[in-house]
N, C-alpha and C positions, 0 to 999 in steps of 0.2 A: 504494500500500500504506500502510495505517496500521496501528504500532504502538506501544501504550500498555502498556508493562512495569510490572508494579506493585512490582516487585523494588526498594527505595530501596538505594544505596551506604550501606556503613556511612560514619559519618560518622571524621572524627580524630579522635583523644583531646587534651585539653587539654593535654597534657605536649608533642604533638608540635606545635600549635598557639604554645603557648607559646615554645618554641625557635624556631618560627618567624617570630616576632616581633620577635624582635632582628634576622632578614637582610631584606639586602633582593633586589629584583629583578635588580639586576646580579651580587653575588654567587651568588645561585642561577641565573643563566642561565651564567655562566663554569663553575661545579661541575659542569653539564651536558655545556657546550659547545654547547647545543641547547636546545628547549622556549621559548625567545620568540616570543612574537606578535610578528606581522608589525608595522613602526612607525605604519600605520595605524590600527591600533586602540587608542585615544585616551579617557581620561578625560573625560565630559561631567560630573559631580556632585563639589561641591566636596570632598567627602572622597570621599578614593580609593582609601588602603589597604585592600584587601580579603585576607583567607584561609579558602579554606574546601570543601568535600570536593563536586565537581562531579558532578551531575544536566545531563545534556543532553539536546539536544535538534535533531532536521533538521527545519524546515520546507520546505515545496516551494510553490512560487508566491505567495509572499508571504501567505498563510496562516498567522495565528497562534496559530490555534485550539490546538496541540498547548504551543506555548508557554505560553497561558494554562494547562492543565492543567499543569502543571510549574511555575508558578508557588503554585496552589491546592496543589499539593502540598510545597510549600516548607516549611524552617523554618530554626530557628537551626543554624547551624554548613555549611548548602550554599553554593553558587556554583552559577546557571542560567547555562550556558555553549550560544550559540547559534549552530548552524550554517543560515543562511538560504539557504543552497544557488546562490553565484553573484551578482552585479549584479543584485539586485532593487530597482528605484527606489521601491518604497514604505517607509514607516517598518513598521518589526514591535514597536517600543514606543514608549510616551507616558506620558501624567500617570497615566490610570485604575491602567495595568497597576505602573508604580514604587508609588503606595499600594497596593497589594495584595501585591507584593514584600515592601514594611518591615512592612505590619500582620501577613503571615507570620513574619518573622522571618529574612528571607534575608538573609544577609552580602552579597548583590551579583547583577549582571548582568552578562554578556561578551555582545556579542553581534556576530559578525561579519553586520553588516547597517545598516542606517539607523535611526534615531530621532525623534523629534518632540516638540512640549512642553520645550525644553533650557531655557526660562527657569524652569520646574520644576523639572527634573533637576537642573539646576546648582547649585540648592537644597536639595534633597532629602536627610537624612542616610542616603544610600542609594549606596555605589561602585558606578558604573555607566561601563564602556569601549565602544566603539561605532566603524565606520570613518565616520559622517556624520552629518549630519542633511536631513530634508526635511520639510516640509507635509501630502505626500502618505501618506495612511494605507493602512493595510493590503488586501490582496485577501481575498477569497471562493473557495471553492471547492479548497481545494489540500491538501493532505495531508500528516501527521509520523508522527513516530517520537520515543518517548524513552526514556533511559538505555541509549544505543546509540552504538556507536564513530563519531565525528564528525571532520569539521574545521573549527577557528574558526582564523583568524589565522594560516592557513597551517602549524599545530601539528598535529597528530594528538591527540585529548583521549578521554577513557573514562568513563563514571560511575565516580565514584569518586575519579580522580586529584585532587591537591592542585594549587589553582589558586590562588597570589600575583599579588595587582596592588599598584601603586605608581603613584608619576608617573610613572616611566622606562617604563609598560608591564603587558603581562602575562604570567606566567611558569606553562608548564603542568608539574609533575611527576608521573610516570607512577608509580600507586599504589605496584606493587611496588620501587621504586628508593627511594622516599621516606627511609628513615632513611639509606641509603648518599649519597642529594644532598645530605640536611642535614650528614651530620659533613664532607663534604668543602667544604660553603658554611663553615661553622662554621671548618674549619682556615683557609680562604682569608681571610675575613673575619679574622681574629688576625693574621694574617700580613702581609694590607694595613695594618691598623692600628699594626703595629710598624715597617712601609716608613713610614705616614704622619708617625708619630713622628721617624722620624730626620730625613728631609725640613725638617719641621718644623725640627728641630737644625741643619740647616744642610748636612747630608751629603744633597748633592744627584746624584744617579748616573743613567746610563741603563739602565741593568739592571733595573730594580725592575718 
């Protein structure tokens, strides 16, 4: 089956974008309790911070095709988050497809799957997380779907939802919880910081 939803996720507004820049991925995965990808899913491009309102995507058989189209439909303010359907030994991205990425205007790639070109990548002002790399390029013949409920990094993700990466990772928040995970990353985040302060002072405790 393929399908190709033309519906785009509204994107976030700057205000919540903005708040979201001060946390990071640890405090928004604690505010959770949940929503980290798995620790295989790994930064390959030297800048990593990414945020931004996720279009996904299922490929089946190492089949990119549906990717590429979610890429062409990209722009400022998404996150292409991929689910490649299982241990596929081919790469599903490279050099072509990352230029095409940034000349859109997308904040980033997730892609629970392999890659290729990383002496590219790793260059690229383009955050890009991945579980590998290999040589070996993409198949023929196989079939997607996008902005359809997925899983990348062992997360459940949605068009739509707010995807944070960082070095530590990537952190999926589920669209409608979005303002209640930021004020409770937001309290947490104050509250470490005034632990980190005392610390600092010298008042060193096991409780914090």
């Amino acid at each position: 089956m393929t399908i190709d939803h033309r519906t785009m996720p509204k994107p976030f507004t700057g205000d919540i974008i903005e708040r979201v820049e001060k946390l990071s991925t640890t405090v928004l995965s604690d505010a959770m309790g949940e929503g980290a990808m798995e620790h295989t899913m790994c930064p390959v491009s030297s800048k990593v911070n990414v945020i931004g309102t996720a279009i996904t995507v299922r490929m089946e058989g190492g089949d990119n095709t549906y990717f590429k189209k979610a890429i062409s439909r990209g722009k400022n303010g998404y996150v292409v988050v991929v689910d490649s359907q299982g241990d596929v030994p081919n790469a599903v991205f490279g050099e072509m497809m990352a230029t095409a990425a940034k000349v859109a205007g997308l904040e980033g790639i997730v892609i629970d799957g392999l890659v290729r070109d990383t002496d590219v990548l790793s260059k690229i002002d383009l955050p890009v997380f991945c579980k590998g790399y290999t040589p070996k390029g993409p198949q023929k013949g196989g079939s997607g779907e996008i902005n359809i409920a997925i899983s990348c990094g062992e997360v459940a993700v949605n068009a739509g939802d707010l995807i944070v990466g960082d070095s530590d990772g990537v952190v999926v928040v589920p669209r409608e919880r979005v303002e209640e995970i930021i004020v409770k990353a937001e309290m947490k985040m104050e509250d470490e910081e005034k632990h980190l302060q005392e610390i600092k002072d010298g008042f060193i405790e096991l409780n914090w």
